[in-house]
N, C-alpha and C positions, 0 to 999 in steps of 0.2 A: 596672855602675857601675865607673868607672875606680879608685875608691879601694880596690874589693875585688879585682881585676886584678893589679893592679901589687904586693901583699904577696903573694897564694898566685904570682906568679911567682916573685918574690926568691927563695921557697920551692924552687917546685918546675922551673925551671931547672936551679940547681946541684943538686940532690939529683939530677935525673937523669941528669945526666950524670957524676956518680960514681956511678949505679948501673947506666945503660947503655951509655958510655964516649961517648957520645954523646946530643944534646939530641932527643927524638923530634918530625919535623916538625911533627906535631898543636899541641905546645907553642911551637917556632918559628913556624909560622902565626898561634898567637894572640899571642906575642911579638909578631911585627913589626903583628900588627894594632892592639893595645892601642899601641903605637912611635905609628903611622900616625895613630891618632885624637888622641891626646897633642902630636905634633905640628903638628897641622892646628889644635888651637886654642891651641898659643901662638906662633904663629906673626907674631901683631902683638898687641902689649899695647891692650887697650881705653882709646879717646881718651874724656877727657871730654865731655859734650853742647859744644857751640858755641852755642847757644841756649837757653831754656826750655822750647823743644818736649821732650817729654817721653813716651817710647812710650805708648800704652793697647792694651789689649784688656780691652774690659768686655763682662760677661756676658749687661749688661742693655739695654735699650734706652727705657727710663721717658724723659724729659721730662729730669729732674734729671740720670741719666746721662748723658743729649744737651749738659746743659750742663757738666759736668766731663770731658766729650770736647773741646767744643769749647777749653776753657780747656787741654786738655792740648796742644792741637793750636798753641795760641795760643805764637811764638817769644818774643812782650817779654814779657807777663803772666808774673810771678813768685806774685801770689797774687790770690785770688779769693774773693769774698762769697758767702754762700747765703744769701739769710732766707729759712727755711720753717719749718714747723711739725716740731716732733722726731719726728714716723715719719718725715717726710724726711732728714731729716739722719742720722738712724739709719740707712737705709738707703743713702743714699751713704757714710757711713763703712765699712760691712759691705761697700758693693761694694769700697771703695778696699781691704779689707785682705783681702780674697777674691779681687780679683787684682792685688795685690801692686805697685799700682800707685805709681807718685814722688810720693806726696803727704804733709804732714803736716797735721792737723786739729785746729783748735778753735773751741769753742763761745764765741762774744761773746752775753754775757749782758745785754744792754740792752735795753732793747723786748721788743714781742713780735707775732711770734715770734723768738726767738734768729735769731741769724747766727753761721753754719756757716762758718769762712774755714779755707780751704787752701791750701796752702803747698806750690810745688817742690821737691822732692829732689835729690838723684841717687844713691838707692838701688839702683839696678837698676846704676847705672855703678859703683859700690861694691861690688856684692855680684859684676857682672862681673870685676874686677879682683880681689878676694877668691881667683876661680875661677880667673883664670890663672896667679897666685901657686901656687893651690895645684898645678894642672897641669904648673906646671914644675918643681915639686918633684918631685912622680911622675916627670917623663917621666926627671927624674934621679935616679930612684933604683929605674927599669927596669933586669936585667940583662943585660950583652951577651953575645953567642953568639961565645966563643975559640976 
C-alpha cells in the first residue's frame, strides 16, 4: 500500500544515509519503484463520466441484476424503477453496496409491491479523484536521492 511506503521511506532514506554515508540500493530500488507506481497514476487527473453509463461489475447474475446492468449500461437513463417484492429489492440493494456500484436507492412506498428507484452517481469518479489527490500528495512527499 502506497500510503505505508512512502512514511517508513521519509523514514528510512534519510536515516540511512546518515548512518551509511550512503542510500543502500535495496532502498533506492524500492524508492524509485514506489516514484514509478505514484507516478503512473497521476499521471492524468480522472475526467468525469460524459454520459450516465456508469461502470458495473456485479457478482450476480439473477434476472433483477440483468436489469440494473442493463440500466447501468444505459448512457441517457439517469434513473430507474424496480417494482418487486422486498426480497428483491433487498437483494439488489445488497448487490449495489457489495459492489460498490454508482447507484443511489429508494424505496417509493405506493402500491404494492413497493418501487425500488435508483439513481446515478458518480461515486466511483469521486472516490477516483479522492485517490489522485491523495497520490500526489505522496508522490510529493517521497524523498529524493542527493
Amino acid at each position: 500500500n502506497k500510503t505505508c511506503h512512502v512514511p517508513a521511506l521519509k523514514e528510512l532514506a534519510p536515516w540511512s544515509r546518515k548512518r551509511f554515508a550512503q542510500t543502500p540500493p535495496l532502498i533506492v530500488d524500492w524508492l524509485e519503484c514506489v516514484r514509478g507506481e505514484l507516478a503512473a497514476a497521476t499521471a492524468a487527473r480522472p475526467q468525469p463520466p460524459g454520459d450516465w453509463r456508469r461502470p458495473w461489475k456485479m457478482g450476480c447474475k439473477c434476472k433483477f441484476c440483468g436489469m440494473v446492468k442493463a440500466f447501468l449500461d444505459d448512457p441517457r437513463a439517469q434513473t430507474y424503477s424496480l417494482r418487486t417484492p422486498e426480497f428483491n429489492r433487498s437483494h439488489v440493494t445488497d448487490r449495489i453496496a457489495h459492489d460498490k456500484l454508482d447507484l443511489a436507492s429508494k424505496v417509493h412506498k405506493v402500491g404494492s409491491p413497493y418501487t425500488l428507484i435508483l439513481t446515478k452517481t458518480s461515486a466511483s469518479h469521486e472516490r477516483a479523484v479522492k485517490q489522485f489527490d491523495t497520490d500526489v500528495a505522496l508522490l510529493g512527499a517521497l524523498p529524493t536521492l542527493d
